[in-house]
N, C-alpha and C positions, 0 to 999 in steps of 0.2 A: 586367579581372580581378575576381576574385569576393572580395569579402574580409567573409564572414560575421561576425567578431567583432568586426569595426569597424561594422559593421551594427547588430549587434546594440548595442551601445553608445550606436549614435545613436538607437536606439529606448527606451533605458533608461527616460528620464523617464516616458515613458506607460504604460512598464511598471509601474512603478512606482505610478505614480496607481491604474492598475486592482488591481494587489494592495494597496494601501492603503484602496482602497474596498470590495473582496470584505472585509479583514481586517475593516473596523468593523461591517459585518453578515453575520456568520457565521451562514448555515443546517446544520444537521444531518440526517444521513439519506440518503434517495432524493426528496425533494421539497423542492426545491430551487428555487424561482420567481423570487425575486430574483437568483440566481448566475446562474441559467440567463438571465437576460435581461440582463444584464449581461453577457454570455459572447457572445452574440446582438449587443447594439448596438456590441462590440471588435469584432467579424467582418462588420458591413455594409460594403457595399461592393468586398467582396474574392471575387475570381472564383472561390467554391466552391459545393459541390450542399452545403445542410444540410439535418438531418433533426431534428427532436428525438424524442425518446423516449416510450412508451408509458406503461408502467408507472415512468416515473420521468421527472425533470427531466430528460435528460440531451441531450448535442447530439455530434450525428456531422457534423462537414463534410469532403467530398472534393474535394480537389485533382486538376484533371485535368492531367498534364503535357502537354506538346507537343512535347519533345526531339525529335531526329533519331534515337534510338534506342529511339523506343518503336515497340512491334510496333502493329500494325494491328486485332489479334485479340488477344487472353488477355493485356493486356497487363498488367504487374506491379505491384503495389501493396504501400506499405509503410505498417504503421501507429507513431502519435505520443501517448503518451496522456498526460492530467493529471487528478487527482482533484480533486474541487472541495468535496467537505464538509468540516465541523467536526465539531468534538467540543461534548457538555454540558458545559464544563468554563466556569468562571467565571472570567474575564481580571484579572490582577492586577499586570501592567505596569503603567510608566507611558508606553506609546507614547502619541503625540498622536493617534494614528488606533486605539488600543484597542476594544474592543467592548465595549457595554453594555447588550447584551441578553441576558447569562447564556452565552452560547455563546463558543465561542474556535478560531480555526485556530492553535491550539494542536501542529501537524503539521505546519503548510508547506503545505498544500492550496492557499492564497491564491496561495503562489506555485509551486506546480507548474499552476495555472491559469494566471495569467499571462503563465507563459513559453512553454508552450504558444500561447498566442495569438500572442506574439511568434516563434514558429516557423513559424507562422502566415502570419503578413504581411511574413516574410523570404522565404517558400518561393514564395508569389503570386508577388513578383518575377521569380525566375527561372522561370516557367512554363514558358518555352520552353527551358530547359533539364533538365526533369525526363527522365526517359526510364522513365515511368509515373507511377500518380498514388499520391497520400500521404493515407491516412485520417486525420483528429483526434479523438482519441475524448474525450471532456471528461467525465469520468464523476464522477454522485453516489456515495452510498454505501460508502466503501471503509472505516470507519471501524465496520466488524462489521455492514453492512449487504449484503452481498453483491453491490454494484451491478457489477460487473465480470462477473458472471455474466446479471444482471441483462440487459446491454449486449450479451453473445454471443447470448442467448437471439434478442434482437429483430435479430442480422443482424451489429453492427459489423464483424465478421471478413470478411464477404462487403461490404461497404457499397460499395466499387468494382466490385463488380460479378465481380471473383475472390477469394478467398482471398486475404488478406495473405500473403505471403513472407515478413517480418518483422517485429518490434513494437520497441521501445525506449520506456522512459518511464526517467524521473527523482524522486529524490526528497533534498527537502534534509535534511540535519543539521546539530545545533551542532559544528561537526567546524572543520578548519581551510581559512579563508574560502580558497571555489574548487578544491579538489582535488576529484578525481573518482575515486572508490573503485568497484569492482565485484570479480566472482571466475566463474570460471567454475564451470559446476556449481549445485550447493547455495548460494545467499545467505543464504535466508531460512527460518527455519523455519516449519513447519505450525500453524495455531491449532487448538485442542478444546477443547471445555467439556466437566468434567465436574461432573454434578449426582447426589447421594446423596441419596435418603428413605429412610429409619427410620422404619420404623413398631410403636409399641408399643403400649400400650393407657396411658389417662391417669388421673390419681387425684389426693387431696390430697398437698399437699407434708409432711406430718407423718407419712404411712405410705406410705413406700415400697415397703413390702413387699407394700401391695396393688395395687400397679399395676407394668408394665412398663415402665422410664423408659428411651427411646429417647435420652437426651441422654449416658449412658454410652458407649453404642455409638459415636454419633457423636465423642465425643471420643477415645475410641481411636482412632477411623478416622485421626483426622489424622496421629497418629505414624505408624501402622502404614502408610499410604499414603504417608508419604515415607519411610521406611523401604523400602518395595515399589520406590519408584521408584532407590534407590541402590544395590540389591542385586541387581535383575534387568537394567538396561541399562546396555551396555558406555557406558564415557565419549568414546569414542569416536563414538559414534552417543547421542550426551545426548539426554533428555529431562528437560525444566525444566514444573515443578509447582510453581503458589502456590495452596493456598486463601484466597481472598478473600472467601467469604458462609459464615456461619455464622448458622441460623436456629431457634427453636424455641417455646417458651411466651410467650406476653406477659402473665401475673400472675407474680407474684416465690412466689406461694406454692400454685402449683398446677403438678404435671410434666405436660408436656404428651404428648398421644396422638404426636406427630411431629415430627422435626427432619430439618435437613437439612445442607446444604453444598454449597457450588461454589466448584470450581476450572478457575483456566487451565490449559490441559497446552498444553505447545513440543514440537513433535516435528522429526527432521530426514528422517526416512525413514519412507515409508509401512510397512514392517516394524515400526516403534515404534510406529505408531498403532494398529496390529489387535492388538499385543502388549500397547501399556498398556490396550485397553479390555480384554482378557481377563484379565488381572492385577487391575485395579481391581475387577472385577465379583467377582471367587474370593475377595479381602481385603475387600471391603463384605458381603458374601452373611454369609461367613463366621463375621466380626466381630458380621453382627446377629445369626446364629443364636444364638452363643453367648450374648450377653446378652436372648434370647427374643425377637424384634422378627424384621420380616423386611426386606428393603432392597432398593428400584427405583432400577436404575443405567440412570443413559443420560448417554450421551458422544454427544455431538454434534461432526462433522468441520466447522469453519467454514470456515477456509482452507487448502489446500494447502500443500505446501512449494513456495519459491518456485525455481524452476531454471533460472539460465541456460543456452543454448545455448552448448556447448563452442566451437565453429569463430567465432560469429556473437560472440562476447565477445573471442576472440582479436583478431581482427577490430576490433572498437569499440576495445580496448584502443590498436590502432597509429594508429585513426585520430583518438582523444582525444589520443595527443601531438602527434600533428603537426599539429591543430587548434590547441591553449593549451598545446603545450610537454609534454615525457618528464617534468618534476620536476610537475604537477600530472594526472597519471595512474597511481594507484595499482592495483594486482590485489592484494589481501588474501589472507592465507592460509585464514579460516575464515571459517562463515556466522556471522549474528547470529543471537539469537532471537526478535524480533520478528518479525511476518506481514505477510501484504500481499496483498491479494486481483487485483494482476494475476501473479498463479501463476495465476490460470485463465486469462489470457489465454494467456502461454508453455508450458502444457498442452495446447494448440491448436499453435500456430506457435512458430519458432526466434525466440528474440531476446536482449534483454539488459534487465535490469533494473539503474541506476546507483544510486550514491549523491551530492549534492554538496555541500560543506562551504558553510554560512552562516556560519557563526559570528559574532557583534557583536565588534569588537577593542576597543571601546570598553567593553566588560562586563569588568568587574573577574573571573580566574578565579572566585574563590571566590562569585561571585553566579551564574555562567553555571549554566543550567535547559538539561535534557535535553525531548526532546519530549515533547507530552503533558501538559507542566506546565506551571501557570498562569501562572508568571513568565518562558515559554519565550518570548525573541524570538529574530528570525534576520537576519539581510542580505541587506537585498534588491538590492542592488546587484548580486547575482552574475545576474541576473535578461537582463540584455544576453547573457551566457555560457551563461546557462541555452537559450534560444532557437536562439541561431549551434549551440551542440552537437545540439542536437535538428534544428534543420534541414539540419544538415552529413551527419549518418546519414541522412537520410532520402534528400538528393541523390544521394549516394556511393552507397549499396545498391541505391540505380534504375540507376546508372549502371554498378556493378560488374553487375548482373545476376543470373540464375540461374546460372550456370557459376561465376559471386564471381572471376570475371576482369575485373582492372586496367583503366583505362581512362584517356583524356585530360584529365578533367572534373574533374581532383582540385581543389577551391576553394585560393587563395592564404591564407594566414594569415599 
């Protein structure tokens, strides 16, 4: 009998070692040399086709099943992915395996890599039980660098050789240790940047009167821009606006020719993205006429919204309980607004994107750090669970098939 989470368990420690080792050197980006080979010498030995990546660190290995139910021709393939970069962000834990190169998997990356691997060398096992095979996408870049697109461009999706039928990844939170959150639909919202130049004409700081000081305009804009954003989109369908850069003169006593600004815009529906760019551009135009300046808008789409597959989420949801239990499978009722750039994957193919609680129970609440932050730890213990869940969907969806008709193969828990 098959018993994945006892599996996974007994693979913990090494799990562990390899997310303790990605965490103390954390690369950033799409170039990623050390992750990548580190990803490489977890995976030797284990009967997959790898490929790495072109334009980026990144590593695709394929599992060929051997089941009694896999077809001969066109046979079915699911994909498994894990992100593997860091953030710039400067580590201010005191884990023993911290990182002191300026960078921090400040995100869980460390360990959405690792469990990955360990879904990995669960899935080897039962080879002859697959009934097709299981892509691993191990991907750089997710951290505003686009590498999920990066990854379709050069084949992932086709890497078996068909089109994936599904995808699932995972990602940890400081949430409560080991529950498994998703929603059908909408999860995630869409990332935009939007960037404002003012341009006016520049003079001494003593007369104003003869120059065109673009740093007016710009300061209006920010009201008038959240303002714009509370009055035109229902709450309903929110979109969430911070300006974060504000840029202009560097002497204290001269206005400058040009200022600017940038903001993150959350979107949930591609309707709010064509809508805040046309909005944004009518309130900046506008604003600079008025104070004599003129103003180059450009919004930029970075991520997608992120959208689960209705049927393919239903689905994950019955088979996350009966995997680790109905009270550690949660369906949410709203998305969040943070992004995630496998929305391009599930813009392609049906799947599910999760969430999994790390939480430290040893962190005192009032010190617990959200992701992203420098004091952000997580547990990695859930790292055993992490693996058995990803390779538990990947068995189960070869074996239910295209028709997503039941089968004999359901693993023991």
């Amino acid at each position: 009998m098959i018993d994945l989470v006892a599996e996974g368990q007994a693979l913990l420690p090494a799990l562990q070692e390899l997310r303790r080792d990605l965490h103390a050197h954390p690369e950033v980006g799409l170039d990623l040399p050390r992750t990548q080979s580190a990803v490489l010498t977890a995976l030797e030995g284990l009967p997959l086709e790898i490929t790495t990546g072109v334009e980026t660190t990144s590593v695709v290995a394929v599992l060929r099943g051997t089941g009694p139910g896999r077809l001969e021709e066109g046979a079915q393939a699911v994909l498994l992915r894990g992100d593997m970069d860091a953030l710039a962000v400067e580590e201010r834990t005191d884990e023993p395996f911290r990182s002191e190169n300026g960078s921090m998997h400040a995100c869980g990356h460390d360990l959405h890599t690792a469990g990955l691997v360990g879904a990995a060398r669960l899935l080897c096992g039962y080879r002859d039980q697959l009934d097709g095979d299981v892509v691993f996408m191990f991907q750089p870049g997710e951290e505003g660098f686009n590498g999920a697109s990066v990854m379709i461009r050069e084949g992932v999706l086709d890497a078996a050789g068909v089109r994936v039928s599904a995808a699932y990844g995972v990602h940890v939170l400081v949430r409560e240790n080991g529950m498994v959150a998703t929603k059908p639909g909408t999860l995630q919202a869409g990332s935009n940047v939007l960037t404002v130049t003012v341009d006016g004409e520049g003079g001494h700081g003593s007369q104003p009167h003869n120059a065109t000081d673009p740093v007016p305009a710009i300061g209006e804009m920010i009201g008038a821009l959240q303002t714009m954003v509370t009055r035109t989109f229902d709450v309903f369908d929110p979109v969430v606006m911070s300006i974060t850069q504000l840029q202009a003169g560097d002497m204290v006593n001269v206005i400058p020719a040009s200022a600017s600004l940038g903001a993150t815009v959350r979107t949930l529906s591609e309707d709010s993205v064509a809508r805040f760019r046309e909005h944004a551009t009518r309130v900046a135009e506008g604003i600079a006429a008025a104070h004599g300046c003129t103003a180059e808008v450009v919004f930029d789409e970075q991520y997608p919204v992120t959208v689960n597959d209705a049927d393919e989420t239903a689905w994950v949801a019955e088979e996350v309980a009966g995997l680790l239990g109905e009270d550690r499978m949660h369906l949410v009722d709203d998305p969040v607004m943070p992004s995630e750039d496998f929305s391009y994957v599930l813009r392609e193919v049906p799947g599910t994107y999760m969430m999994l609680g790390a939480r430290r129970d040893d962190v005192p609440e009032d010190q617990q750090a959200d992701n992203h932050s420098p004091f952000v730890v997580f547990d990695d213990s859930v790292l055993g669970d992490q693996a058995a869940l990803l390779a538990h969907l990947a068995m189960r969806r070869l074996a239910r098939g295209e028709s997503g008709e039941k089968t004999h193969h359901r693993p023991r828990h």
